[in-house]
N, C-alpha and C positions, 0 to 999 in steps of 0.2 A: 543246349543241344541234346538229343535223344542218342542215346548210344545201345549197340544191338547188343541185347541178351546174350550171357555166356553162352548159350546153347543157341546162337545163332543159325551155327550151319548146320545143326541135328533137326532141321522142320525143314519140312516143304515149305517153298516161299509163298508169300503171302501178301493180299494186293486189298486197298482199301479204295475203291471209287466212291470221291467225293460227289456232291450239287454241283455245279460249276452253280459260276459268280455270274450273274446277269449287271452287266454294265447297263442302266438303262431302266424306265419304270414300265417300259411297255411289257402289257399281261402276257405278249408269247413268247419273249427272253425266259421270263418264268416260269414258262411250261416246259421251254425247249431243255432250260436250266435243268430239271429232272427229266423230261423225259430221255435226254440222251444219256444220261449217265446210267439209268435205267439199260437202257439196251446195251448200251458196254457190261453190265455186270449177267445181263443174260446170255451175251455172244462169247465173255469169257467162262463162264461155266463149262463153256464144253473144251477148255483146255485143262488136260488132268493133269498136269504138272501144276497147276498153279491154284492154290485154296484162296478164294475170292468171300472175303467180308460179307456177310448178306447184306440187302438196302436197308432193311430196318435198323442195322447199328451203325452203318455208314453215313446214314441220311439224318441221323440224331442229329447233325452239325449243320444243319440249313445251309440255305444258299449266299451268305455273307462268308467270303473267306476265313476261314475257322483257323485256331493254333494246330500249327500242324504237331506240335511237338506233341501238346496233349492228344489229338487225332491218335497221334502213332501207338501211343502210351497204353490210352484208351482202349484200341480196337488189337493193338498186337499186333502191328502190317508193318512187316519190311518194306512195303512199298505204297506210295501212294498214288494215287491221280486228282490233281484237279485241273480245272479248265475255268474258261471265261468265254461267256458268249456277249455279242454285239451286235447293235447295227452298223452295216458302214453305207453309206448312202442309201444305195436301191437293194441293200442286200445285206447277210449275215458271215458273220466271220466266228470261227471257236478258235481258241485257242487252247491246247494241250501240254500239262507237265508230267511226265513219270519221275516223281524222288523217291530214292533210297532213304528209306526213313532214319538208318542210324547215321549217316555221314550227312543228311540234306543237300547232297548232291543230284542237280539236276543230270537224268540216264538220256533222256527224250526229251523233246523237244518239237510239238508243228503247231502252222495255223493253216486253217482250211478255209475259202470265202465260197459263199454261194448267193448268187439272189434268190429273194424272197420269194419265184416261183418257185425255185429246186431246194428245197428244205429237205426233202425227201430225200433226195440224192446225197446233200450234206450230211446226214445223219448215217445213212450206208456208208460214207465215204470215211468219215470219224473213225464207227466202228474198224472198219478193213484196215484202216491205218493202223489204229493203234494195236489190235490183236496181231498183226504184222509185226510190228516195231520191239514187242513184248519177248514174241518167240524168239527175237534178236536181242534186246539189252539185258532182259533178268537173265540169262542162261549165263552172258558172259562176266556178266556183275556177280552171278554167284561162284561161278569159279575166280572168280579175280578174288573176294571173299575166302572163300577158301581152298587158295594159294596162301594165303598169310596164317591158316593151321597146318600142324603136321599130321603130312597125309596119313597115320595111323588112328588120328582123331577123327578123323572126318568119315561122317555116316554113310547112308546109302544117296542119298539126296544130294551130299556136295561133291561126292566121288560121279554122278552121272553129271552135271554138269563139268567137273574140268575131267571128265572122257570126251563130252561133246566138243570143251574146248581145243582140246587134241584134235580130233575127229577130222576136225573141218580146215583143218592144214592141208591132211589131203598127204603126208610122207610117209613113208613107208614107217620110221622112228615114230611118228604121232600117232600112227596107228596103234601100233604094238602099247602106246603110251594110254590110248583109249580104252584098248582093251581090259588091260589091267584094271583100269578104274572102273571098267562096267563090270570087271569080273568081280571086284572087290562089294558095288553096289549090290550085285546080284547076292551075294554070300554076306552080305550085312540083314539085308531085308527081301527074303527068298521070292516075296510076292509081288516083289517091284517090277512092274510088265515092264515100264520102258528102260531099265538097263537090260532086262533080256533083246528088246528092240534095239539096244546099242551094240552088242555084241551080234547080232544080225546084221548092222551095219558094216561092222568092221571086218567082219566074214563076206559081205557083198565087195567091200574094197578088194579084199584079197582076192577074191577069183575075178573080179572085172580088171580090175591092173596087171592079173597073173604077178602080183607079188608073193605069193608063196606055188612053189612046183606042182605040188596037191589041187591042183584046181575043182578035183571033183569035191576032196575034200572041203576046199573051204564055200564051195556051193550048197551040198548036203548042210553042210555049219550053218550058214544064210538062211535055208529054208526052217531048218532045228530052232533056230530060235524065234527066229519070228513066231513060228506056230505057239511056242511057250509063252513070247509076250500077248497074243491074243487068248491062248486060254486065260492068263490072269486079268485080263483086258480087254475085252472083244472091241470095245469102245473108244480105243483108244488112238487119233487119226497117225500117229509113229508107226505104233503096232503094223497099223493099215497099210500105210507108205513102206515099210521093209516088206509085209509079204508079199504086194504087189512086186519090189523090186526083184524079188527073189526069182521070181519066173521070167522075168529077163535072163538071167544068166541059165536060161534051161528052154529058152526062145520059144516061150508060149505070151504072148503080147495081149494075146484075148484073154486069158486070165489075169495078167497083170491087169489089163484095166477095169476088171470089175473089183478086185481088191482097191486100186488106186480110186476110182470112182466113190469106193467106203470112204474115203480117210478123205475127200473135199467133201462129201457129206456130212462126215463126224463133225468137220471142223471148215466152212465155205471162205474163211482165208485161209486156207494152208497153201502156201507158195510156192514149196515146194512138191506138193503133192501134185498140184497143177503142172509145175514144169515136167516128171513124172508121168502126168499122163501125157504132155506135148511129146517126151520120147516114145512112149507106148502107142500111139497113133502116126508117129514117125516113121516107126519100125513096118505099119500096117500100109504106108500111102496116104492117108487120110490128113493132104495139107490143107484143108481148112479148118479142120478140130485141133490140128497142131500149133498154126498161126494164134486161133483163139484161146488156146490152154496157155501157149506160149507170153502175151498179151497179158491175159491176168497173170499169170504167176510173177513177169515183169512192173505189172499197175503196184501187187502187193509190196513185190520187196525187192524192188530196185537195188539196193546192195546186200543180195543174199550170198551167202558161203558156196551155192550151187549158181551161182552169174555165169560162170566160166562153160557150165552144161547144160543152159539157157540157150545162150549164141550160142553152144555146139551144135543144139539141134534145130535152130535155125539154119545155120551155113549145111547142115545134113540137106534138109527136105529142101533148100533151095538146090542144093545139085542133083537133088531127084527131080526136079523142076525143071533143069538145065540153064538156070541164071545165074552162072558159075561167076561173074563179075559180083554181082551181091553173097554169092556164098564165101568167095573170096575178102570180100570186108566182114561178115557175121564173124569167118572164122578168125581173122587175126584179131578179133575182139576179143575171141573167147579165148586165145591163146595169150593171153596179155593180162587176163584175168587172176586174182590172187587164188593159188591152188590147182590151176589148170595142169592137168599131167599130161604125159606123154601122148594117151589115145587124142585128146584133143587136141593138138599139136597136128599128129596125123590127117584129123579132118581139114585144119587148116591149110594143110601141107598139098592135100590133092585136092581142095578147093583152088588153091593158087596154082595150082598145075593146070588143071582144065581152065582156068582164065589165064593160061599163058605168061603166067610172072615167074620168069625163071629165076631172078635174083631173090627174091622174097622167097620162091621154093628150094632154093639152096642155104639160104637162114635157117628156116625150117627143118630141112632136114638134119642141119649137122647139130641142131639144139635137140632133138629126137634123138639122136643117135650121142649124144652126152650123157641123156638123160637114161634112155635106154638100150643098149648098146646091141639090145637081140629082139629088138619089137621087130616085128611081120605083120605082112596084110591080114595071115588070117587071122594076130592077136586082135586085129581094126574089126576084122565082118565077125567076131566072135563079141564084141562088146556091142555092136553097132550092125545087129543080121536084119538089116531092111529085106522085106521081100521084093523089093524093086529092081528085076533083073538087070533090064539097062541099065541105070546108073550105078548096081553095084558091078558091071564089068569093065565100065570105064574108070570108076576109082577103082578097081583092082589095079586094071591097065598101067594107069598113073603112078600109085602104089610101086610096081613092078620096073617102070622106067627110072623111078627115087630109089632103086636098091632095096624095097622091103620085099 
């Protein structure tokens, strides 16, 4: 077994795509066998968090499944990928592994079937998945990593992963607990854009939550850093996705989306960057661009850390719609959701009010009023300023009838 280098959590992680294994002598197994690994290693390029193998030293190991041990050894990859492609009657199937090279722990895990007309779409489909799946398992596999150092050892690389793992708790304590480790990232390795993108984060937390009093201050903070992870990184789709976020909290939605717009460019799976734009066209009216931003960002990553703000802004635009019965299911989805806070509680709350469930809006409220014992409407239309007059004076309305 291959076990990781002393200095495991002092590098950026590091990812080896193999040939996949052609089950089968047919010459397009062959072809498909590189050329998809091929485009996973050109679609991960554009994640700058993660230093990807070139094909030339990755591909030394042909298309017969190779020792991965020596693979690992060889190439230096914390992580691998390989796959198997097939036919399965009228059509093709891949199959996908992400391993942690020093434990040989399977992280990932899919198969995808396509018939032999949609090859094309199989191969898209591959890539989205897996670039998807990546931005979810190495982040929390390298904080799980290094949780087992003592936080004084750990560099700028392992401290921005367990910030992010904090992060995405979404409590007030996780936060504070993020912060630290982006603040520490940022002061280990000055020109690391995305822990300044973290601490932009965690500054957008704080005045969207109104968890610190200072609300201008932690908006100014939001905007401050962001800007510093795009000077160190203009490229970088985090960068992108915090400074878009930032002009939320200062209700300009047309510059959010041209920033947010960057960051599905930088990177055309970011899933969350898409849900991002579904709120920024949210905010605008524009329920067909939100349905479809919404849609992808769900196709990508079905159990993302922001699910909960997915269905929020679903159950949002449908009571802009006035289909308060479906806004009313989006939102106790979203409120059910791991991480889901207060504000989204709220949209549930006067979705089920304008659909007339009074016992479900009496849950709601008194779990809002646990959590936050001084939330108000205008905390709701300050996180969530639709320019949608009608429907924001009926969930005022609603709002106002619940006590906020």
């Amino acid at each position: 077994m291959v076990h990781a280098p002393a200095d495991a959590v002092t590098r950026r992680p590091s990812i080896a795509v193999l040939p996949f294994s052609p089950l089968g002598a047919e010459p397009l197994l062959s072809v498909l066998a590189e050329a998809i690994p091929h485009e996973i290693i050109e679609a991960l390029s554009r994640l700058r968090w993660l230093a990807v193998i070139a094909r030339g030293s990755s591909f030394r190991f042909g298309l017969v499944a190779p020792d991965l041990d020596l693979v690992a050894t060889a190439l230096s990859a914390r992580y691998l990928l390989t796959g198997v492609i097939e036919n399965r009657s009228k059509g093709l199937a891949a199959t996908l592994e992400l391993v942690d090279a020093g434990s040989r722990q399977v992280l990932w895990a899919d198969r995808l079937e396509s018939p032999l007309e949609g090859i094309d779409d199989l191969r898209s489909r591959i890539v989205a998945h897996l670039v998807t799946a990546l931005e979810t398992h190495i982040p929390f596999n390298e904080a799980r990593i290094a949780k087992q150092t003592h936080s004084e050892d750990l560099d700028a690389w392992a401290n921005y992963h367990v910030g992010l793992r904090h992060l995405y708790r979404f409590t007030a304590a996780d936060r504070a607990l993020a912060r630290t480790c982006f603040e520490r990232a940022a002061s280990a390795e000055p020109g690391f854009a995305r822990a300044h993108a973290g601490l932009s984060f965690t500054s957008f937390l704080s005045a969207f939550l109104r968890l610190n009093p200072d609300t201008a201050a932690a908006t100014d903070a939001a905007r401050r850093h962001a800007e510093r992870a795009l000077e160190l990184d203009a490229l970088d789709p985090f960068a992108n996705f915090t400074m878009g976020r930032s002009f939320w909290l200062t209700d300009q939605p047309e510059v959010a989306a041209d920033w947010l717009s960057r960051a599905t460019t930088l990177n055309p799976n970011y899933a969350q960057g898409f849900y991002a734009s579904a709120f920024t066209t949210m905010l605008t009216g524009d329920a067909k661009a939100t349905a479809r931003a919404l849609d992808t960002s769900l196709h990508l990553s079905p159990l993302d850390p922001l699910l909960y703000g997915v269905h929020g802004v679903r159950a949002q635009m449908l009571m802009q719609l006035k289909d308060y019965e479906a806004a009313a299911a989006w939102g106790d989805r979203a409120a059910t959701q791991p991480g889901a806070h207060y504000l989204i509680g709220m949209i549930a709350l006067a979705a089920n009010g304008l659909a007339g469930r009074r016992e479900r809006t009496a849950q709601l409220r008194q779990d809002i009023r646990q959590r936050k014992p001084d939330a108000t409407a205008a905390d709701y239309f300050s996180a969530f300023p639709t320019r949608h007059a009608s429907s924001r004076a009926l969930i005022a309305a609603e709002l106002a009838r619940q006590g906020f």
